[in-house]
C-alpha positions in Angstrom: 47.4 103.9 80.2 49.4 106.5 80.8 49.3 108.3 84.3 46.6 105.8 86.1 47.6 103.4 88.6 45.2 100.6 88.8 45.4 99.9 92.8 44.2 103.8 93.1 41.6 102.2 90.9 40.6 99.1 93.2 41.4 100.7 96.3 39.3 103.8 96.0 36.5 102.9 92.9 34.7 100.0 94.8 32.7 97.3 92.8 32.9 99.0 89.7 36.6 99.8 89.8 37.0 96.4 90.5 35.5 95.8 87.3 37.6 97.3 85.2 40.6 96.0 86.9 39.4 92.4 85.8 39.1 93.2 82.6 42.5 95.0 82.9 44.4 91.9 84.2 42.8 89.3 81.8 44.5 91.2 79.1 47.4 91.5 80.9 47.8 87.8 81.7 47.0 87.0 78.1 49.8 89.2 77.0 52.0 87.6 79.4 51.4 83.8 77.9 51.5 84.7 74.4 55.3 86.0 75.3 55.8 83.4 77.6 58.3 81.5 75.2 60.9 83.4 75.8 62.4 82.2 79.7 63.5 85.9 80.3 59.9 86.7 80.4 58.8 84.7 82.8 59.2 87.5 85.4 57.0 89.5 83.6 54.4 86.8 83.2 54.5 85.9 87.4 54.1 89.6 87.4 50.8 89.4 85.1 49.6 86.7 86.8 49.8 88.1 90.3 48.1 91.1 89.1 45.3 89.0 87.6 44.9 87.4 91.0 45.0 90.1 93.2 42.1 91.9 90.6 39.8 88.5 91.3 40.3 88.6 94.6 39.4 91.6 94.9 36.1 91.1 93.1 35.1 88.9 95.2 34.7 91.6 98.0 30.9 92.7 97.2 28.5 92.9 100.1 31.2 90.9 102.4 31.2 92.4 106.4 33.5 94.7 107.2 36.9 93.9 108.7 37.7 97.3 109.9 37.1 100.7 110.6 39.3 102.1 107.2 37.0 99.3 105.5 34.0 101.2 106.0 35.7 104.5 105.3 36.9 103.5 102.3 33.4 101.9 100.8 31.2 105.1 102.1 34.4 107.4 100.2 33.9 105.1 96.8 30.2 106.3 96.2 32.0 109.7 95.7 35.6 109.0 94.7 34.7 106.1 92.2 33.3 108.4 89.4 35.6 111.0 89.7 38.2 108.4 89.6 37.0 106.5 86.5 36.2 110.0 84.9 40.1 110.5 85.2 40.4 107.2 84.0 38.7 107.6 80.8 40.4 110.8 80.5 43.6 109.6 80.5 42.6 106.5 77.9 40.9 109.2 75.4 45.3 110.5 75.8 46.4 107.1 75.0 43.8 106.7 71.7 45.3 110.3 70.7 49.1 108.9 70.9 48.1 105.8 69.4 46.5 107.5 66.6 49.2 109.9 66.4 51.4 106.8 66.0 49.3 105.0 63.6 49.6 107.8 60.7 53.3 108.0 61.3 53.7 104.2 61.0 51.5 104.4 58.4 53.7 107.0 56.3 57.1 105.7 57.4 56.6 101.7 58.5 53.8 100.1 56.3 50.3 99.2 56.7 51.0 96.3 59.6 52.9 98.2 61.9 50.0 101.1 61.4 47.2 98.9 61.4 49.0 97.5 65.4 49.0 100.9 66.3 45.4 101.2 65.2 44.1 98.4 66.9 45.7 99.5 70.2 44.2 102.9 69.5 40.8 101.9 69.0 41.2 99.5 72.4 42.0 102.6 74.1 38.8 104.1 73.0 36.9 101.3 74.3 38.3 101.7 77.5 37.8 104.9 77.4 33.6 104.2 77.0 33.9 101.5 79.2 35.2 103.6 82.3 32.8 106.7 81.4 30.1 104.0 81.3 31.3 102.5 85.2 31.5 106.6 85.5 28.1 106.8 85.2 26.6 104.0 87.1 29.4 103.8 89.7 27.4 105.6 92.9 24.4 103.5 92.8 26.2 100.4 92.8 28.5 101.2 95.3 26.1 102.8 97.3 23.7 99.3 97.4 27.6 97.4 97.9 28.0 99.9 101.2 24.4 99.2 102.4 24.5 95.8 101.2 27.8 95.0 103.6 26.7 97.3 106.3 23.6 94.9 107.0 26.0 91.4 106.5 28.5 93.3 108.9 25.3 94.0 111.6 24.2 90.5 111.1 27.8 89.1 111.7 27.9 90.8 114.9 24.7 89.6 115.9 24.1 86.1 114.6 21.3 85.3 116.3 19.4 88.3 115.9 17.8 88.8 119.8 18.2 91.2 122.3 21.3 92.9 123.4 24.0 91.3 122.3 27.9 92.1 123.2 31.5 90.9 121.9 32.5 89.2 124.7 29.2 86.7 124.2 31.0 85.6 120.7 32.9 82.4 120.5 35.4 84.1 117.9 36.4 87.5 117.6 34.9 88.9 114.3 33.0 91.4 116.1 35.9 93.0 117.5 37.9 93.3 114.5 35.2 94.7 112.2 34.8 97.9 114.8 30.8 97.6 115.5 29.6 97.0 119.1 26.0 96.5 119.8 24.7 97.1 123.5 
């Protein structure tokens, strides 16, 4: 990838950015452990692997109540953000599979044929991606729109547990209701 940053990707794309990111992390993390022998890579191997963790943890978010005001800004601003987002996402992998191709014929003319067919392989991975985010492009509002709904009803029932009459904050044993910015009186 060249100009995406993937936490623009989770923090605005919703479930379906999320994703992506998944699949983006596994390959990092398996990167990381085939160059693990070397000790001075270990660095960049914690670094995969925190990246991998952060990407599940953030998958684990659907239909969850809301903690926070910003929460439920930023789920009701996916269903609009997350396909332009992942359009510009695809965009910028169909760049990538150009430079990789680019790079293929030239290793190809000057290298051999196993530096050019690594080049191709990457490049054809980039066009993958590139379907793969058009793809979450496409189906990206409906899912995020049933993931805002979806948490908007677990949100109302956390407030209200039991699901009778009026019900307030202060009636709560713990404080969830206070920190996820609902009040029902």
């Amino acid at each position: 990838m060249l100009f995406f940053d993937d936490k623009l990707l989770l923090k605005y794309s919703g479930v379906t950015g999320s994703r992506l990111a998944i699949d983006r992390a596994d390959i990092a993390l398996a990167a990381a452990r085939d160059s693990c022998g070397d000790p001075a890579d270990y660095d960049a191997y914690q670094a995969a692997y925190q990246a991998a963790y952060d990407a599940y943890d953030e998958l684990d978010r659907p239909l969850k109540p809301f903690k926070s005001s910003s929460d439920i800004f930023l789920s009701a601003l996916s269903i609009i953000s997350a396909p332009i987002l992942l359009a510009l996402l695809a965009l910028d992998e169909m760049f990538s599979f150009i430079i990789s191709s680019i790079k293929s014929i030239v290793d190809l003319c000057t290298s051999g044929t196993d530096e050019a067919k690594k080049s191709g392989a990457k490049a054809v991975g980039h066009l993958l991606n590139a379907f793969k985010s058009l793809l979450a492009a496409a189906v990206s509002p409906v899912v995020n729109a049933v993931d805002f709904v979806g948490s908007c009803v677990t949100t109302l029932k956390a407030t209200n547990p039991s699901g009778e009459g009026r019900y307030t904050p202060e009636e709560d044993d713990d404080d969830d209701a206070e920190d996820c910015g609902f009040r029902i009186v």
